[in-house]
N, C-alpha and C positions, 0 to 999 in steps of 0.2 A: 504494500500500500504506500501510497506518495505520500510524503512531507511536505503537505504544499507550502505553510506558511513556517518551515525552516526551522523547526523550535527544539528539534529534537525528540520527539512525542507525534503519537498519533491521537488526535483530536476530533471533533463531530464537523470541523469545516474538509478537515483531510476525506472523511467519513462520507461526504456528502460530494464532494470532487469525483470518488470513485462509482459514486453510485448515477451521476451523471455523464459518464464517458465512455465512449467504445462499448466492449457486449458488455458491461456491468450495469447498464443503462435502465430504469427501473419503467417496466412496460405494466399500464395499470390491468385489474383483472375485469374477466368478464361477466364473472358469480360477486357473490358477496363476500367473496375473502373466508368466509367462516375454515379450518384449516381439518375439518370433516366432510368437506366437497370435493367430489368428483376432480372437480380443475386443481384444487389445492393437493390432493391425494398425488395424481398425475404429477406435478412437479416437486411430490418429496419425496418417488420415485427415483428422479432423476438425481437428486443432490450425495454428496458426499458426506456433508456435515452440514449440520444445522444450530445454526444462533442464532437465537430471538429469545424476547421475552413475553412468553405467554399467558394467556388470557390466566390470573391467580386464581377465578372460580371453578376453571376448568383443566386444571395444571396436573388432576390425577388422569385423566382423559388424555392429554396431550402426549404427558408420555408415555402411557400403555400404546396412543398410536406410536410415537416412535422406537418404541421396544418391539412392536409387532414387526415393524416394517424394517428390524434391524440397523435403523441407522447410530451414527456418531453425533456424538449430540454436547451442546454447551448452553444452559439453557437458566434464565435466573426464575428463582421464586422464592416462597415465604420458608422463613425456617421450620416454622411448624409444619408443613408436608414431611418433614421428617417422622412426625410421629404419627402419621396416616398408613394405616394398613397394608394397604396397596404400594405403597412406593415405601415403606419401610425393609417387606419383602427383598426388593432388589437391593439393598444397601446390603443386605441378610447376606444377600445369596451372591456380593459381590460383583454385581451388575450394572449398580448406579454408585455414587460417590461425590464429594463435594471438592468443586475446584480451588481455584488461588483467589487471594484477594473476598475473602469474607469477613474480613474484619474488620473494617469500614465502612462507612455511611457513602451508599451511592447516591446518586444526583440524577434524577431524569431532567431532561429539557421540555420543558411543557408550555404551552400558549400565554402569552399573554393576559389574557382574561380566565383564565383557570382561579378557580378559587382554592385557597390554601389557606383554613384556616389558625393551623397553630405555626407560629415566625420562627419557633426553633426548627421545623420540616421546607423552611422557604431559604430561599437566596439570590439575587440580582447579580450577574457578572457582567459589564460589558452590556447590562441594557438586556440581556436574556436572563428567562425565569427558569430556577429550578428547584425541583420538588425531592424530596426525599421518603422512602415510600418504608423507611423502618428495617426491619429484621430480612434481608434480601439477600440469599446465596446464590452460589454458580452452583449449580447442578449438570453431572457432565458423565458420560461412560469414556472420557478422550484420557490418555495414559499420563499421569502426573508423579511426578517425585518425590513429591509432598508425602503423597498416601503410604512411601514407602521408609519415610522417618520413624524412627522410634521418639514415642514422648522421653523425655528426660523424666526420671520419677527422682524425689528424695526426700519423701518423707515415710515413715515407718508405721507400721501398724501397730498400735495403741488400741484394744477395745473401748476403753472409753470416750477416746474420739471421734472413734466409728461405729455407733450402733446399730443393731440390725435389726431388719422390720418384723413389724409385727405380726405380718400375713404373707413374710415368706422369708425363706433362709438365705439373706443375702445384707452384704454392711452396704449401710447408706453412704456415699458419698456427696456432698454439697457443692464443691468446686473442683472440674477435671484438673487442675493442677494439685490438688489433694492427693491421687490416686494412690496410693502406697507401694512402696515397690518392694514388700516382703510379702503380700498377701495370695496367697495362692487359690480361695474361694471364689464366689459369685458376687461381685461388684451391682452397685444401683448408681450409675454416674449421670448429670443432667444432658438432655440432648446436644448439647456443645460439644459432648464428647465429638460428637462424629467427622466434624471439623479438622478433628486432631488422629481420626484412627486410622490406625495402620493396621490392616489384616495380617499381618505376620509377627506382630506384635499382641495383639488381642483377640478373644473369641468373641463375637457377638452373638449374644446367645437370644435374646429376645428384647422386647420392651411391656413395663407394666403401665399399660396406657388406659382406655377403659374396656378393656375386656374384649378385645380382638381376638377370637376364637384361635385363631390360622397362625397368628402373630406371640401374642404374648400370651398371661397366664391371667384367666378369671379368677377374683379374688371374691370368694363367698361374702356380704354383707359388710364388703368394701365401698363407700362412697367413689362413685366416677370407677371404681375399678383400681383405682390407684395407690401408691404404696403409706403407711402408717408407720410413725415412729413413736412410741408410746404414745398411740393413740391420736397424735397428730397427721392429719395428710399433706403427705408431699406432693409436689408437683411430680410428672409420670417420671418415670428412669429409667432407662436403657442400662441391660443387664449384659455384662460384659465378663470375661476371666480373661486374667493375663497368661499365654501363652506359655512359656520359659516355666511359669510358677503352676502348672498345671498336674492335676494329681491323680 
């Protein structure tokens, strides 16, 4: 891609240069664009990889179509699809994965007259508006180097720092940089983890979300399904063991 205005960085004027030139040239459609159409179907056919950002009500749709149709994919949504059944699965079974650059607040460029109503989600650069749309990952099957880090662990397993739930046999953890790296059990770590896992480093063993049959584990006369620490609920946990420490 060009560097049209020299900066060292590729930018949305670079972005917009390429999509106006030669065959990158953006030819409108003849349906409704909906990307469950015949003509939309037809041209994801053709492609090699796919990047966009999809429709977020319809993001477990989107990419069961693109799991069906085998393609390569980089694709942004909410973080919480993470903890949706259906797309949990593929994280499961090593299929789906989260790319670089999620640690940051992204920036859409959005209309002028778009309403925005809280000023810490808004920003004016240069007379353009943009929006920031909250908890946003890459979502990708494209091969990263990332996935292939071990976390650094160094803290130690203490039971009383780490208690375990009440409706199942597993130590709570609060923050992935917690993880202990003597503990050879069944971990409860928040969905950040995922951000940070490395299948060769960890097992994923499920998530206690609210009672995904296929997925995690129903919890009898648990609120939402979800895990209890004397008697308090926590938010769901993705159930992990560390590999190395496995028994």
């Amino acid at each position: 891609m060009p560097d049209i205005d020299k900066d060292g960085a590729i930018n949305l004027d670079d972005v917009k240069y390429l999509l106006k030139h030669d065959k990158n040239t953006a030819t409108p459609l003849k349906g409704s664009g909906d990307f469950r159409s015949d003509e939309c179907i037809e041209l994801l056919e053709q492609a090699d990889i796919v990047v966009t950002n999809p429709p977020f009500s319809l993001f477990r749709e989107y990419l069961d179509q693109l799991m069906k149709y085998k393609k390569k994919f980089l694709i942004l949504g909410d973080q919480n699809n993470i903890t949706k059944k259906d797309i949990f699965k593929f994280i499961k079974e090593n299929r789906v994965w989260l790319g670089y650059d999620n640690g940051g607040t992204k920036w859409f460029q959005v209309p002028d007259d778009y309403d925005i109503t809280t000023e810490s989600r808004k920003k004016i650069v240069n007379g353009v508006k943009y929006f920031s749309m909250g908890r946003i990952l890459w979502f990708t099957n494209l091969e990263t180097t990332k996935r292939h880090e071990n976390m650094v662990l160094y803290k130690k397993y203490v039971p009383v720092e780490f208690p375990k739930y009440d409706n199942y046999n597993a130590i709570n953890i609060d923050k992935v940089s917690e993880i202990p790296m003597n503990y050879s059990g069944v971990m409860g770590v928040p969905i950040t983890f995922i951000d940070k896992y490395n299948p060769e480093q960890f097992e994923l063993l499920g998530i206690m979300n609210t009672g995904e049959k296929n997925i995690g584990i129903r919890y009898k006369g648990t609120p939402h399904g979800r895990p209890l620490v004397n008697g308090v609920e926590k938010y769901l946990r993705i159930l992990i063991r560390t590999i190395k420490l496995k028994k």
